[in-house]
N, C-alpha and C positions, 0 to 999 in steps of 0.2 A: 672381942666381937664374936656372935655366934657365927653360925654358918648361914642363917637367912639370911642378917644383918651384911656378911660376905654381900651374898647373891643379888641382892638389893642396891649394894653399894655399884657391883660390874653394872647391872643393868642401868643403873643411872649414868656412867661413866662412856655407854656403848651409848646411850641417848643426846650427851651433848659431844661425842666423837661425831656424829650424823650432824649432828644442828651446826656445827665447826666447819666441817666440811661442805655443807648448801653453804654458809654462811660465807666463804672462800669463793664459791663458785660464783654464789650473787656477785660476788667483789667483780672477778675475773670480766665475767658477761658483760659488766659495766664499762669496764676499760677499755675491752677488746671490742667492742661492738656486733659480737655475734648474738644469734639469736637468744630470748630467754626462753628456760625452760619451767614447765610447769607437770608435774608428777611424772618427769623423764621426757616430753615431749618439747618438741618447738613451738611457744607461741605462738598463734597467728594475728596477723592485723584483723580487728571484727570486720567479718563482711569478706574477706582474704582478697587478693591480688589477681586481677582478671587481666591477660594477654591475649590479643588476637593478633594473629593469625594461633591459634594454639600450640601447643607442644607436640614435634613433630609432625606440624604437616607438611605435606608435601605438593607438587606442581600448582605455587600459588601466583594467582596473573598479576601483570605488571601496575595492574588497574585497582588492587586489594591495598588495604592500609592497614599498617602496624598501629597498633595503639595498646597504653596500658591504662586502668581506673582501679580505684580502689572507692568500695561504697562509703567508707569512714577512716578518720584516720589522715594518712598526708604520706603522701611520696615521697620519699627523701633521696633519692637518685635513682636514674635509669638510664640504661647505656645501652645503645642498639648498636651491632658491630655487623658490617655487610662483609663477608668474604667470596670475591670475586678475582678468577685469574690468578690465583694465592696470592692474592694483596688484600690487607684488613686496611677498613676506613671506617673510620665510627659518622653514624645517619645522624643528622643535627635533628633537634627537636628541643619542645620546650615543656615542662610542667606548669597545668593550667596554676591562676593565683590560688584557686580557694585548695592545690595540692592533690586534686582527686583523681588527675589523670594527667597523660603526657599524651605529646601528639610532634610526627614530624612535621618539616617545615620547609618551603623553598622547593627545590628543586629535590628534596630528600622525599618530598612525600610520591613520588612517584619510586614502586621498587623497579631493581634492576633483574632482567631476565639469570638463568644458569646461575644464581647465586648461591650460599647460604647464608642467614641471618641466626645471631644470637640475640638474645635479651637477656639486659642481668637488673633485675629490681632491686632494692632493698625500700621498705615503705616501715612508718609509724604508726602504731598506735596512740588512742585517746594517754595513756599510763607510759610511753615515750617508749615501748619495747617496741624491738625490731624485728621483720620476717623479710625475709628474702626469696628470690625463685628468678631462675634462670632455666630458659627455654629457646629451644632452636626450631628453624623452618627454614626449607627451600624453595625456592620459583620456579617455575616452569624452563622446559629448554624446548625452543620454539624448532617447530619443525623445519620452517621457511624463514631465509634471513633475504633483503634486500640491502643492496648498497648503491653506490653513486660514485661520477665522478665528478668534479665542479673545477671550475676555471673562474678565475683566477685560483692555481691550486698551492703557491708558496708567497714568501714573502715578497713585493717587486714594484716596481717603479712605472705603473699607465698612464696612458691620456685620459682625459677626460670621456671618451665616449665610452670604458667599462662598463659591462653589462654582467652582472655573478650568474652563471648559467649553471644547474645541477643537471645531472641526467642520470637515470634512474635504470638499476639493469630490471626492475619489472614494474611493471603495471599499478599507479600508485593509485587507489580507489581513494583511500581515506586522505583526502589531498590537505583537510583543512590542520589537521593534526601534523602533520609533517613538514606543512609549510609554518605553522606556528613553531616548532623545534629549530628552525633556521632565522637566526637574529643576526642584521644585518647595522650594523651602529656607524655615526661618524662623526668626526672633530674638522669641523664644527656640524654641528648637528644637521639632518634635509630628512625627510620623510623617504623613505625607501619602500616599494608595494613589489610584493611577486607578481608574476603573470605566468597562468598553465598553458603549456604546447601540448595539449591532451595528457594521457598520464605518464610519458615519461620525460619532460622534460619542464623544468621552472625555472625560471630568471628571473630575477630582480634588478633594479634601476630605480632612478631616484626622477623627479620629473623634468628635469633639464639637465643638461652634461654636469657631471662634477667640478667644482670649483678646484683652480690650482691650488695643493696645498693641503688636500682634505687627504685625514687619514681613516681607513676605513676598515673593518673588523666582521669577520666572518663569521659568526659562531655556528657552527651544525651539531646541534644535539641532537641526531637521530637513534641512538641505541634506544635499543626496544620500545622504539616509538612502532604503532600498528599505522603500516603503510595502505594493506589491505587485511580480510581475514586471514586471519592466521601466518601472518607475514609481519614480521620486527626487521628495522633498522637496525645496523652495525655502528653507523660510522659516528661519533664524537672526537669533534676537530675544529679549529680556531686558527683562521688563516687572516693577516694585517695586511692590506697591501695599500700605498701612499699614488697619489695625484699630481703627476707632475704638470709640467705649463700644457695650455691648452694647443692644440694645432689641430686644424680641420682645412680640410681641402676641398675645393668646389670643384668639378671635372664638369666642362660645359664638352659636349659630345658635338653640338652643331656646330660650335668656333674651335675647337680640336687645342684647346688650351686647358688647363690646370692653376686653376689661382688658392696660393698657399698662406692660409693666415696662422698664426703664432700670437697667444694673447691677443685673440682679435686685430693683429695689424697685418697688412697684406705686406709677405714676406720677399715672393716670390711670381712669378707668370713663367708656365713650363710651359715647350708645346708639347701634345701627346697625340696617338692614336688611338680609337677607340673601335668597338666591334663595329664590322661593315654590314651591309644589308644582309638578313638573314641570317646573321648570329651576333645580333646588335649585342650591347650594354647593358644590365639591368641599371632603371633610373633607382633614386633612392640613396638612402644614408647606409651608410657601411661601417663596420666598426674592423680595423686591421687585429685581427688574431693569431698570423703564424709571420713569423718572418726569416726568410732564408738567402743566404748570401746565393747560392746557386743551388738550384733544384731541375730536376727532370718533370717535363709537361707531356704527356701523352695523350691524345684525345682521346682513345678509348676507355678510359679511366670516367671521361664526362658525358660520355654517351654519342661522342662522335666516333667517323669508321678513324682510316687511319689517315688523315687530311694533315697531320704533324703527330711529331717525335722526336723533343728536341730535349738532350738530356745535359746541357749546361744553361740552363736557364739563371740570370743573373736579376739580383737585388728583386728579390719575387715578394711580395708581401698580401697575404690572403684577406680577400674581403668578404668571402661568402662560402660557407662548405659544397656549396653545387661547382664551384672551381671557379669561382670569379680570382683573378690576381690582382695586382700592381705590378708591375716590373720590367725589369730593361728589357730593353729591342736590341740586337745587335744585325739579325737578317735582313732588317727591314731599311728598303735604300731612305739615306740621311732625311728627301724628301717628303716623305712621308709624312713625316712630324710634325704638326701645325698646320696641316692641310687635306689628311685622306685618313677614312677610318677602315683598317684591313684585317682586326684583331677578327676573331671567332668569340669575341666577348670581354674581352683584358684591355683592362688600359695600358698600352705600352708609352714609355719612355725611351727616351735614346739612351745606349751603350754600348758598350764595346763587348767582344769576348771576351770571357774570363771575369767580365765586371771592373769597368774601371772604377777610379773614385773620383776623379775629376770629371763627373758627368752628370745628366742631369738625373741618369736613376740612381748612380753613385749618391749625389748628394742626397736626395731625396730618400734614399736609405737611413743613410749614417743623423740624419734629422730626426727618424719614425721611432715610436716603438709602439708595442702592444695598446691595445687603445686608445688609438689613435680614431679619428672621423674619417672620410673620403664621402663626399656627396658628391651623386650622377647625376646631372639634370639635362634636357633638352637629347635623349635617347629616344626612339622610337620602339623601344623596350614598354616593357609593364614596371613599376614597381618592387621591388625587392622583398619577398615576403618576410616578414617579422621575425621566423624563426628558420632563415636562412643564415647560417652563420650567427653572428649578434645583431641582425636587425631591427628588435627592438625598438629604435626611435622612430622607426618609420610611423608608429601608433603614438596618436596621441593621448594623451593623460587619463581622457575617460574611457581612450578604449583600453589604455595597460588597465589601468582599477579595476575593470570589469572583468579581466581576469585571472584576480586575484579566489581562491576560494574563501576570505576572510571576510569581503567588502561585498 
């Protein structure tokens, strides 16, 4: 062989070494499912792979949507990953059918404030080759956070006259967005409406006491819900609290008696004292919210001078944040009871110091719990306002509705 014939033979030799080696790599790209390439580059899907929020942005609001489309072609997976508080959860979402775009879903399509977000594609072409892209963006970190505290705030065992009260440490403009983040559910089901005490305080209730037996489910999704401008919620929390038997008390103030029903059956007939002339009773329905074996009562605390100061107050049971109680008497001569009203406002019962338990505010204790009823009638009082304590029921069904910001 001469020396062209050589030269000839390498060059044909160094041409199917190249055509061997793409011919590997085709294989390779095949198996592995990475991208193909074309004169050393990565294929792209026609039309390529569009993400929004873009690559690299920055302070995007909670109110923006992640989405991805491709013009031609078909999705073949997409993973949105939220890293919040260094915990990764992947955003649910779905790929539309005809493949040309995904989109979250639920509760995902809303983002989360102080976050970061990844996106990782991989989409097809018409010819089954694959391109990928993976891009990051963060949300905004809100200047002003609000939060709340709400009652019932664990798991626990009420009466039927629970009222879920929130309160709010600022000023909630945007009432209807924040009242829709708080889901209120029950077994067996009743219709539950908010009602606003201006903007910092919302309660909910259902339109008659709770049934014994119902179990009931708090959900507050407030995180970076907008309470007002430029003001996010913190708080997501899921509180279950159950329905025990019903007991509601009737306090008639003019016959100085207490009639106690239990499942609707009259249980009991207490006699009681009630406020005297000039610092009567409020009338109205009351919802019991704190209960204390003994506590200290001081009037200056309620806006009186110093007319008492009695620092072992027995079987005390709060009906109204302006300081209305229930609770034992022990000062007050036996007489009293069933015939003269001497309180500064409190319905007193008879007992002993120290708090007996064989009495009648002993028993009427050790029977109570939190959500419980007490209705005042025949007081030369006014009415109980609504959002004195859990007042609530004192409004009836069309005035709660009305205010709700939903209805």
């Amino acid at each position: 062989m001469n020396h062209n014939a050589k030269k000839a033979g390498a060059t044909l030799a160094t041409v199917l070494t190249w055509a061997g080696l793409l011919a590997v790599l085709t294989v390779l790209t095949g198996c592995t499912g990475a991208e193909s390439f074309v004169n050393g580059k990565p294929r792209s899907v026609r039309g390529g792979i569009t993400i929004v929020p873009r690559d690299g942005a920055r302070d995007i609001g909670a109110d923006a949507r992640v989405g991805v489309k491709v013009s031609s072609g078909r999705l073949e997976s997409v993973k949105v990953t939220r890293i919040e508080d260094a915990r990764r959860r992947d955003v649910r979402g779905k790929i539309s059918q005809d493949g040309l775009s995904w989109a979250p879903h639920g509760a995902s399509s809303r983002l989360s404030l102080s976050a970061k977000y990844t996106v990782d594609v991989v989409a097809l072409d018409g010819a089954g080759h694959r391109s990928a892209r993976h891009t990051t963006f963060t949300t905004a970190i809100p200047e002003q956070r609000f939060t709340s505290s709400f009652t019932p705030d664990k798991p626990s065992l009420v009466g039927t006259g629970m009222i879920v009260s929130f309160r709010f440490d600022r000023e909630i403009r945007n009432r209807a967005a924040v009242e829709r983040a708080i889901r209120i559910t029950s077994v067996p089901a009743v219709a539950v409406v908010g009602h606003w005490f201006g903007g910092g305080r919302l309660d909910f209730r259902p339109a008659a006491y709770w049934k014994p037996g119902t179990k009931v489910t708090v959900a507050a999704a407030l995180r970076d819900v907008p309470g007002a401008p430029r003001v996010y919620g913190t708080q997501q929390k899921t509180v279950t609290f159950t329905v025990g038997r019903s007991q509601v008390s009737r306090v008639d103030v003019a016959e100085h008696t207490m009639e106690v029903r239990r499942n609707g059956r009259l249980v009991d007939t207490v006699p009681i004292t009630a406020g005297a002339p000039g610092t009567t009773t409020y009338n109205g329905k009351m919802v019991v919210t704190e209960m204390h074996e003994v506590t200290r009562m001081d009037g200056r605390t309620v806006g009186f001078g110093g007319e008492y100061d009695i620092k072992d107050v027995p079987h005390a049971l709060r009906l109204t944040a302006s300081g209305t109680f229930l609770h034992g008497n022990y000062w007050a001569a036996q007489g009293i009871f069933g015939s003269a009203n001497v309180s500064h406002g409190c319905v007193g019962l008879q007992d002993v110091k120290g708090g007996g338990g064989d009495t009648p505010a002993g028993r009427f204790y050790d029977q109570s719990r939190i959500g419980d009823v007490v209705e005042v009638v025949n007081s030369e009082d006014k009415k109980v306002a609504p959002d004195n304590g859990l007042g609530g029921w004192n409004l009836n069904w069309g005035q709660w509705k009305a205010g709700s910001a939903l209805h």
